[in-house]
C-alpha positions as MATLAB code, in Angstrom:
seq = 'XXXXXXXXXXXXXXXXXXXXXXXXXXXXXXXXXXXXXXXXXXXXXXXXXXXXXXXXXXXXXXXXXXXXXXXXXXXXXXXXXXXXXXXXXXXXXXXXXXXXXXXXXXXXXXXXXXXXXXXXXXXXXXXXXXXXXXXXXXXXXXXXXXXXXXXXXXXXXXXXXXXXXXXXXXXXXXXXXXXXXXXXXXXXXXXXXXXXXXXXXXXXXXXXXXXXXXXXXXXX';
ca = [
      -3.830   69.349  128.562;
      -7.261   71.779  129.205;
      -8.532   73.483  126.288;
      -6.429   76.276  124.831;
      -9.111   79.104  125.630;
      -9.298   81.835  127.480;
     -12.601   83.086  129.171;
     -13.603   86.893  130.332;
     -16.798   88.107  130.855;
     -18.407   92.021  131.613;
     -21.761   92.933  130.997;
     -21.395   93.800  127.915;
     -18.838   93.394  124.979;
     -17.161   96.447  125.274;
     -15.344   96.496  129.216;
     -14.097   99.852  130.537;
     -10.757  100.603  129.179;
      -8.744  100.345  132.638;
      -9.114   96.576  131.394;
      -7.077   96.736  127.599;
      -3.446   96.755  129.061;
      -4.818   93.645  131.870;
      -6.970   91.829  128.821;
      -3.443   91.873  126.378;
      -1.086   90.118  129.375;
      -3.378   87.496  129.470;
      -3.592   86.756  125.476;
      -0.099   86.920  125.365;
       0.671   85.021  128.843;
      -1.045   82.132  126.496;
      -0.073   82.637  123.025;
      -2.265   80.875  120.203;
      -4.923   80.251  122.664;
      -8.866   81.258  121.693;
     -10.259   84.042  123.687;
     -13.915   84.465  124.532;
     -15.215   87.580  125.904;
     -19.047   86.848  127.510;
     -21.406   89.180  127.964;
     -24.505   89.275  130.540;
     -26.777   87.769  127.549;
     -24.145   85.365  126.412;
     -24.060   84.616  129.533;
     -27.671   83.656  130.515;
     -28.220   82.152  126.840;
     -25.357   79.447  127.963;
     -27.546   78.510  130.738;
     -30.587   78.794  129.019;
     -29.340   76.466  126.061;
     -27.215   73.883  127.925;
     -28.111   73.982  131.569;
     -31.689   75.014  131.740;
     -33.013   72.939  134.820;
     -30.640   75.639  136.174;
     -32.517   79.036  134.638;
     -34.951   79.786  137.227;
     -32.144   79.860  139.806;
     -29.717   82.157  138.018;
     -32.487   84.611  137.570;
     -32.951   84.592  140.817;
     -30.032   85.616  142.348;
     -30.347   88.268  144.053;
     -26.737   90.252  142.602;
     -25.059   90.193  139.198;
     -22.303   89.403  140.865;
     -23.967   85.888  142.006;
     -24.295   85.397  138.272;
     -21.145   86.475  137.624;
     -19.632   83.866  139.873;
     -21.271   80.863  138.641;
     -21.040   81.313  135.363;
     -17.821   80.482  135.545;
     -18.308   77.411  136.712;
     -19.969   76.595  133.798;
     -17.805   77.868  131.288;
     -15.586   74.872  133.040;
     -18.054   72.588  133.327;
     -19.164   72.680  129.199;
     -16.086   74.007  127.694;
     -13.008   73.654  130.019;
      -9.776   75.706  129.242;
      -8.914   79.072  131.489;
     -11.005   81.872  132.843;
     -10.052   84.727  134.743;
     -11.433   88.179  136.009;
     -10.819   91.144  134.469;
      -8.668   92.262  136.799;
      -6.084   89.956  136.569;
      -2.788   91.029  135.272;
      -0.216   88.641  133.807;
       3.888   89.126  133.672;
       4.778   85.521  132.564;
       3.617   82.397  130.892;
       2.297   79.512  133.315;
       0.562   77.544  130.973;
       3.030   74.644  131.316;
       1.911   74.078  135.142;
      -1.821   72.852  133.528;
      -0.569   70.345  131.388;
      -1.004   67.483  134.239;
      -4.425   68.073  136.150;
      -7.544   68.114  134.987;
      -9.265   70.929  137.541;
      -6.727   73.668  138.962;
      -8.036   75.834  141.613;
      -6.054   78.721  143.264;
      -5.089   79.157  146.707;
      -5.260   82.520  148.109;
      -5.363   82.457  151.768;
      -1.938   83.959  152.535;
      -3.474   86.837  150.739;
      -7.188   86.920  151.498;
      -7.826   89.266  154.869;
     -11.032   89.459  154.407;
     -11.509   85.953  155.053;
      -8.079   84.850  157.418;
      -9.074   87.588  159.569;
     -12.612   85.450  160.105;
     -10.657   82.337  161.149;
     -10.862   80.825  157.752;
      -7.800   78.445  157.073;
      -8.530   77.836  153.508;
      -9.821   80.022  150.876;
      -9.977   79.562  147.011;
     -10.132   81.983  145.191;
     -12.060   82.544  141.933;
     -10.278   84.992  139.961;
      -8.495   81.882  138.105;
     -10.339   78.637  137.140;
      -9.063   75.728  135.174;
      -9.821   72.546  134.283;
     -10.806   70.118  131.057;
     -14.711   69.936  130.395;
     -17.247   68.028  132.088;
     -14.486   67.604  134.784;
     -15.990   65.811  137.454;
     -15.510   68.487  140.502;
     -17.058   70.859  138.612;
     -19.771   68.629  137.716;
     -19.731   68.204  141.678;
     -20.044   72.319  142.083;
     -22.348   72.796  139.851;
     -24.665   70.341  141.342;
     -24.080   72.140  144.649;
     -25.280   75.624  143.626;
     -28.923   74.537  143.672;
     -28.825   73.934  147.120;
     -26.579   77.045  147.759;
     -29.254   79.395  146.331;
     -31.869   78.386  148.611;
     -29.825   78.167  152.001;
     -30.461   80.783  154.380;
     -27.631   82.940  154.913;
     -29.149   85.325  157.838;
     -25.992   84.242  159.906;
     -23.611   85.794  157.692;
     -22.038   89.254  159.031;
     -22.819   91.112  156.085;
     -23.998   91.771  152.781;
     -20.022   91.004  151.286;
     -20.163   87.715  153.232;
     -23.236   86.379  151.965;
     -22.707   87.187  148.209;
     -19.159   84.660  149.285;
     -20.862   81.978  150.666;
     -23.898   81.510  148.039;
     -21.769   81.791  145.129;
     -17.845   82.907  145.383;
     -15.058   82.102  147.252;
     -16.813   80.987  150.884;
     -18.880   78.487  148.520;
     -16.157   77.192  146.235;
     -13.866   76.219  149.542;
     -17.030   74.876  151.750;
     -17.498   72.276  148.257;
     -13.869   71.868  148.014;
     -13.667   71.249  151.756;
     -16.491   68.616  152.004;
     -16.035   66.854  148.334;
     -12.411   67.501  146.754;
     -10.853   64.490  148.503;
     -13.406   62.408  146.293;
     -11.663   63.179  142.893;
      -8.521   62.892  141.981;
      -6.208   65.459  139.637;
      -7.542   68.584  141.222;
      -4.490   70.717  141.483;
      -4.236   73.683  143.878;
      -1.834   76.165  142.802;
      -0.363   78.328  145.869;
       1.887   81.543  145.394;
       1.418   82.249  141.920;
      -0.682   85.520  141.376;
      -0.118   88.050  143.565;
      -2.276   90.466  145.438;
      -0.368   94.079  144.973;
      -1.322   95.114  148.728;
       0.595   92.465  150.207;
       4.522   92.315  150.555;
       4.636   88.526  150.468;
       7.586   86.455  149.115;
       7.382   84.280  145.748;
       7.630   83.685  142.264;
       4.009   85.122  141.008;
       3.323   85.077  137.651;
       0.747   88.064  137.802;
      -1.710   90.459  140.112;
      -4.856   90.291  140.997;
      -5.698   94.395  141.352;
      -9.228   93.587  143.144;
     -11.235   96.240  141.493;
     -14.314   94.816  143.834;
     -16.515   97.514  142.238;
     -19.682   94.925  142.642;
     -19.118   95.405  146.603;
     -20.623   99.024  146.419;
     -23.385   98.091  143.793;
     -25.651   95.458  145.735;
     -28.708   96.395  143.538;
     -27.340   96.493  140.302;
];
């Protein structure tokens, strides 16, 4: 069994109140369970304290939203349990489907345009992370994002793209893609949250409501 904790993080502690109703699904989708709300200093102090060789390189990402994407790697990495964006709206309990696993990633291509439309085949998602600490993948993508920062991404298409493929989604499958077959109990979980613009058969357990609002804020 992961942790029983919940991560969230905004920039600061108090998010924007279109998040209460989505923030209260999740507590009570996992009843009991610790909740941790970061904020941007939280977050940077976490790296600063426990991963500091990596310091330089989160303060140089070009976007928040970079930071906000790997930081949730290393909530995994040190403390394990559940994170999700704020965004994310729960209807039912799934905690029972993480008792056997140790790393549980999300597979959203049925339901990611942006990225089928490119030809991708695969695409995980990183609304939803799981897994037990110093899991051994995540150990694995957190090693990765060194080299990530410093690759040149002048072939992407745009702006969106790039900010995928140094940090998000693009880079999370590409490490998945080239290193998941080396370790074992890393579960992918298909069909269980649900993105509201789709019409696409199965049991989900929530929504992701994709309030992307980092896409129109490139220099905050």
């Amino acid at each position: 069994m992961i942790p029983t904790i919940i991560h969230q993080t905004w920039k600061n502690s108090s998010p924007p109140s279109r998040y209460s109703d989505y923030i209260e699904t999740i507590k009570s989708a996992f009843p009991g369970w610790d909740y941790r709300l970061w904020t941007d200093e939280d977050n940077r102090n976490l790296i600063k304290s426990d991963f500091s060789w990596f310091l330089a390189t989160y303060d140089s990402y070009p976007h928040n939203i970079n930071r906000a994407d790997v930081i949730r790697y290393f909530y995994m990495l040190k403390y394990g349990g559940v994170y999700f964006d704020l965004d994310v709206e729960l209807h039912k309990p799934f905690h029972e489907l993480l008792n056997v696993g140790d790393c549980f990633l999300i597979d959203y291509t049925d339901q990611a345009d942006y990225f089928t439309h490119r030809g991708w085949d695969l695409i995980l998602e990183l609304f939803f992370l799981a897994a037990k600490p110093e899991n051994p993948f995540m150990h694995r993508v957190v090693q990765c994002l060194k080299n990530s920062r410093n690759r040149d991404y002048s072939h992407a298409e745009d702006i969106i793209m790039e900010v995928m493929l140094r940090s998000g989604p693009g880079f999370l499958t590409n490490i998945y893609r080239s290193h998941g077959g080396q370790y074992d109990n890393i579960v992918i979980l298909k069909n269980l949250i649900k993105n509201p613009k789709k019409s696409i058969p199965g049991e989900y357990v929530g929504m992701h409501r994709g309030d992307v609002t980092w896409c129109t804020d490139f220099e905050s």
